[in-house]
C-alpha positions in Angstrom: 14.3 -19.7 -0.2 15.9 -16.9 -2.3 14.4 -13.9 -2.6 14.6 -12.3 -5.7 14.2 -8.3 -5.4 14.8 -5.8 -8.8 16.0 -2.7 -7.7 15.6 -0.4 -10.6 16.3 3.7 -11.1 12.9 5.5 -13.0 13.1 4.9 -16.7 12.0 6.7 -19.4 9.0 4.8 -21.3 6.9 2.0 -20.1 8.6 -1.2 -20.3 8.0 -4.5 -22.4 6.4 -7.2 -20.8 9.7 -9.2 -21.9 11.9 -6.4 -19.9 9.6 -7.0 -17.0 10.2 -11.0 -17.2 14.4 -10.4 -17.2 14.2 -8.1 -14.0 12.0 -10.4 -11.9 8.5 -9.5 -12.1 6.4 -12.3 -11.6 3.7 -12.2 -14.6 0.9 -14.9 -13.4 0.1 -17.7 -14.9 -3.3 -18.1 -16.5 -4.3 -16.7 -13.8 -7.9 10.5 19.8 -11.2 9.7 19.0 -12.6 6.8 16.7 -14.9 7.8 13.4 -18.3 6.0 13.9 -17.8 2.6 12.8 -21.8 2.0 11.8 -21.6 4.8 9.5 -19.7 4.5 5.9 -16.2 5.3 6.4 -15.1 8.4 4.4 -13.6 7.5 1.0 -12.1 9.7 -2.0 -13.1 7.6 -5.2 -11.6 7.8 -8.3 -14.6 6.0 -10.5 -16.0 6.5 -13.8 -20.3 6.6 -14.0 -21.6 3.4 -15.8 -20.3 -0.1 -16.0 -17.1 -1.1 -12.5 -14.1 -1.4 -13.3 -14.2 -5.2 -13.1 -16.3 -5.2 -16.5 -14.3 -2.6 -18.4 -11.3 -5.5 -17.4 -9.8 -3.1 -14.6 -8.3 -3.1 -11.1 -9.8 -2.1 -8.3 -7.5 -1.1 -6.2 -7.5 0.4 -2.5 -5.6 3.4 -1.2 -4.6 3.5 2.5 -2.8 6.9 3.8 -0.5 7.4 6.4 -0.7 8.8 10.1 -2.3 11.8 10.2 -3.5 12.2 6.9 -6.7 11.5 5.0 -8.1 9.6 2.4 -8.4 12.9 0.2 -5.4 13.8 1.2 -3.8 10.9 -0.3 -5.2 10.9 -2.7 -4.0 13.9 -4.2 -0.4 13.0 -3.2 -0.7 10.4 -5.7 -2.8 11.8 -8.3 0.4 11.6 -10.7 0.3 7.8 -10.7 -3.3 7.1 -10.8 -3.7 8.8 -13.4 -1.6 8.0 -15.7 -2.6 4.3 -14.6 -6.2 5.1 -15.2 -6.7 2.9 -18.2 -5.5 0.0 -15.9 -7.2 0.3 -12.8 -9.6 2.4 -10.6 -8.5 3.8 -7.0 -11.0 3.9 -4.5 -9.4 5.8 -1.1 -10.3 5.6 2.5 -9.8 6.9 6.2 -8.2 5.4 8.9 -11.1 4.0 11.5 -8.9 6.4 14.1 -9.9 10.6 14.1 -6.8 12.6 15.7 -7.5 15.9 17.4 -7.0 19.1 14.8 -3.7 19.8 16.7 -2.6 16.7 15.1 0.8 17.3 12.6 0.9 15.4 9.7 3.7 13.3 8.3 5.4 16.2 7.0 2.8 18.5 6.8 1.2 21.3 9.0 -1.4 20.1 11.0 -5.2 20.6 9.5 -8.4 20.6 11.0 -9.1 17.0 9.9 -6.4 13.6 10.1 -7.0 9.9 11.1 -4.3 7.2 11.3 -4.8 3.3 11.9 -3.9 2.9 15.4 -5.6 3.9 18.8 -2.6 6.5 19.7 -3.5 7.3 23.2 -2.7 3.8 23.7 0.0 3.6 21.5 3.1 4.9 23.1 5.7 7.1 21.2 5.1 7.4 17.4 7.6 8.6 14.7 10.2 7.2 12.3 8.1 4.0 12.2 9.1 3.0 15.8 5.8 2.6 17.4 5.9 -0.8 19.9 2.0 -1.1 20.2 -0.4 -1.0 17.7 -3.5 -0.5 19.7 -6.7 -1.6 18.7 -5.3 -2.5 14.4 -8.0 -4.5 14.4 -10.5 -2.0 13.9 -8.1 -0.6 10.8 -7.9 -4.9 9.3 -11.8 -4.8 9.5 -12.4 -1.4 7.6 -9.7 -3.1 5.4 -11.2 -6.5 4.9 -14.5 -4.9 4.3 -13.8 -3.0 0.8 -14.2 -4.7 -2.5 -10.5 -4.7 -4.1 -8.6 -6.9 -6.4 -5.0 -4.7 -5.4 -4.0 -2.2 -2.3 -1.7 0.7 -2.7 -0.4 1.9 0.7 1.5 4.8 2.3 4.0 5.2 5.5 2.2 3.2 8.4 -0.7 2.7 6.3 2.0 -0.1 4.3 2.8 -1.2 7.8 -0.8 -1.9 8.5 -1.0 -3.6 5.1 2.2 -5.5 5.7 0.8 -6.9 8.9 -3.0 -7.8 7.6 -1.2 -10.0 4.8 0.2 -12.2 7.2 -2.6 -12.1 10.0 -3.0 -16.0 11.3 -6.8 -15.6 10.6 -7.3 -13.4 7.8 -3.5 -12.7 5.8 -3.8 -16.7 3.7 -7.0 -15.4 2.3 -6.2 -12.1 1.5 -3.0 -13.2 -0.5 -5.2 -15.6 -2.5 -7.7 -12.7 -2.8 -5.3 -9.8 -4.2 -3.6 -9.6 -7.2 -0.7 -7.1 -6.5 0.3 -5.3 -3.3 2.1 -1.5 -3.2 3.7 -0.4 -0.3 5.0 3.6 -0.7 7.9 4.1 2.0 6.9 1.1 3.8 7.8 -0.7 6.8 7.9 -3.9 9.1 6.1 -2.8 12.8 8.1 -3.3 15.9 4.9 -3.9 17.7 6.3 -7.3 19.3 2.7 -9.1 17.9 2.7 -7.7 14.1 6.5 -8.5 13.3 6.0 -11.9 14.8 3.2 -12.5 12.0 5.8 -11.6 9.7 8.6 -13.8 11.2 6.7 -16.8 11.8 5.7 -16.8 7.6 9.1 -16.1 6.2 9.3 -15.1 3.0 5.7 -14.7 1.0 5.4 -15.8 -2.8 2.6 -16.1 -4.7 2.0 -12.1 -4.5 2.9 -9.2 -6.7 4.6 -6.8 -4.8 6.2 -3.1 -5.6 8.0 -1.4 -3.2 8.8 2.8 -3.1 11.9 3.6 -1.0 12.9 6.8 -1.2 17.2 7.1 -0.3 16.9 10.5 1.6 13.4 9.3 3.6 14.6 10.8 7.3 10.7 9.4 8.3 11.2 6.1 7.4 14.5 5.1 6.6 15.3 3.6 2.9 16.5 0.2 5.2 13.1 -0.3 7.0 11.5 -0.1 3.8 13.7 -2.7 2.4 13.5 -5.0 4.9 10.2 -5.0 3.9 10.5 -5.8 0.3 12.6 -8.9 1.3 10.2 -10.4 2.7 8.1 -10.5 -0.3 9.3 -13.1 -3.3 10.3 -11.3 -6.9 9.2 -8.0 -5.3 9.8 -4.9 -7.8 11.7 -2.2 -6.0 11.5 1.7 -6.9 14.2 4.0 -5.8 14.2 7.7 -6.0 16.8 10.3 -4.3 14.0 12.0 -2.7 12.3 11.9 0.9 8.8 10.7 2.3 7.2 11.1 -0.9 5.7 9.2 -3.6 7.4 11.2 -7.2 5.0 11.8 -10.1 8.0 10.5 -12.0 7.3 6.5 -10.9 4.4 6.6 -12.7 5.5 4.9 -15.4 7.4 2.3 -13.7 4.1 1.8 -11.5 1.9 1.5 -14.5 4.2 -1.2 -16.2 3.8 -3.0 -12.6 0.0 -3.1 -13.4 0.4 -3.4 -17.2 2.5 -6.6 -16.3 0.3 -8.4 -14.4 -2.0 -11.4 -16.2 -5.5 -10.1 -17.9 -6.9 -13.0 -16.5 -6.2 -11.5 -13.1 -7.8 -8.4 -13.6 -11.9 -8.4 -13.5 -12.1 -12.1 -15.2 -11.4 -10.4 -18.3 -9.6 -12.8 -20.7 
């Protein structure tokens, strides 16, 4: 199968629907210590009071951070793009099911007193770069995953990695594709954990699922090629390059929102 990925450079406006058609969007058809996992994992919401978002015809869409970071934290790092996508969808953030010790630095940031991540790393081996071999005890991270309410996931660093791998989980990745209507992954990544690529290799190339990919050139944390390794493995994924680092830039924004603006209104809340 040919895998069709549109790299594009940040443009100016939001494009047409037609534009998004001739670069290869797919538009549907009609259609270390562990946080207490009995209490409600710590989220940064993004809602407005009254009716959800699935009866005002928007998103719901998930927001996963990266290694030693936080849901708030996050957050904030991408307050350019939800915002200017909050006519579209509402973001909903959470923690990682793993707390790390204040000493903890953060993907490049000085350490605070509070940071969580998605693997068990006392049990993980060396981290950094995105070359962690064992992904110790992920499941925890695919079952805080798997139990939020979503229709699309936006995902950061190993966060995307986690993400990546859930999607094509023997048990739980068929249903999640069918479940989810797009899937972002910011500075993203195949796992070398042995397990989690082999997920990945056994599936081949996935279609059927909106993807968006944001690879930045001069990323010395995950390298622009990791990241698109990633997107090939996703059919008509939409690619977003920037000269910067490990960052999401405020100025995708508008390339992100025409992502969402493109996708089907049938896909988003039932809305017709």
């Amino acid at each position: 199968m040919v895998t069709t990925v549109a790299f594009r450079r940040p443009m100016a406006s939001v494009l047409s629907l037609d534009y998004l058609r001739s670069i290869g969007i797919r538009i549907a058809d009609a259609q270390a210590n562990r946080a207490p996992q009995a209490a409600n994992p710590k989220v940064a919401s993004q809602k407005p009071q009254g009716a959800p978002a699935a009866a005002l015809g928007k998103l719901r869409v998930l927001g996963l951070h990266g290694h030693a970071q936080t849901a708030s934290r996050f957050k904030g790092k991408i307050a350019a793009i939800t915002k200017d996508s909050k006519s579209l969808a509402d973001f909903h953030f959470i923690d990682g099911p793993f707390r790390l010790p204040p000493s903890a630095s953060l993907e490049g940031e000085e350490g605070t007193a509070e940071a969580y991540t998605w693997i068990d790393i006392a049990r993980a081996g060396p981290l950094g770069h995105g070359c962690c071999e064992h992904y110790a005890e992920v499941g925890e991270s695919f079952d805080r995953i798997l139990a939020q309410d979503f229709d699309g996931i936006v995902a950061f660093s190993m966060g995307a990695a986690v993400l990546a791998s859930l999607l094509l989980h023997p048990e739980h990745g068929g249903h999640l594709r069918d479940k989810l209507k797009f899937a972002a992954f910011f500075s993203g990544f195949i796992p070398h954990d042995h397990r989690l690529r082999g997920w990945m290799d056994d599936n081949g190339v996935v279609s059927g699922l909106n993807t968006f990919h944001c690879i930045g050139e001069s990323d010395e944390e995950i390298s622009a090629d990791k990241s698109e390794e990633l997107a090939t493995r996703f059919e008509g994924a939409v690619v977003y390059r920037h000269g910067g680092g490990h960052v999401v830039p405020a100025a995708m924004r508008k390339d992100f929102k025409a992502f969402l603006a493109g996708l089907s209104r049938s896909d988003i809340g039932g809305a017709a």
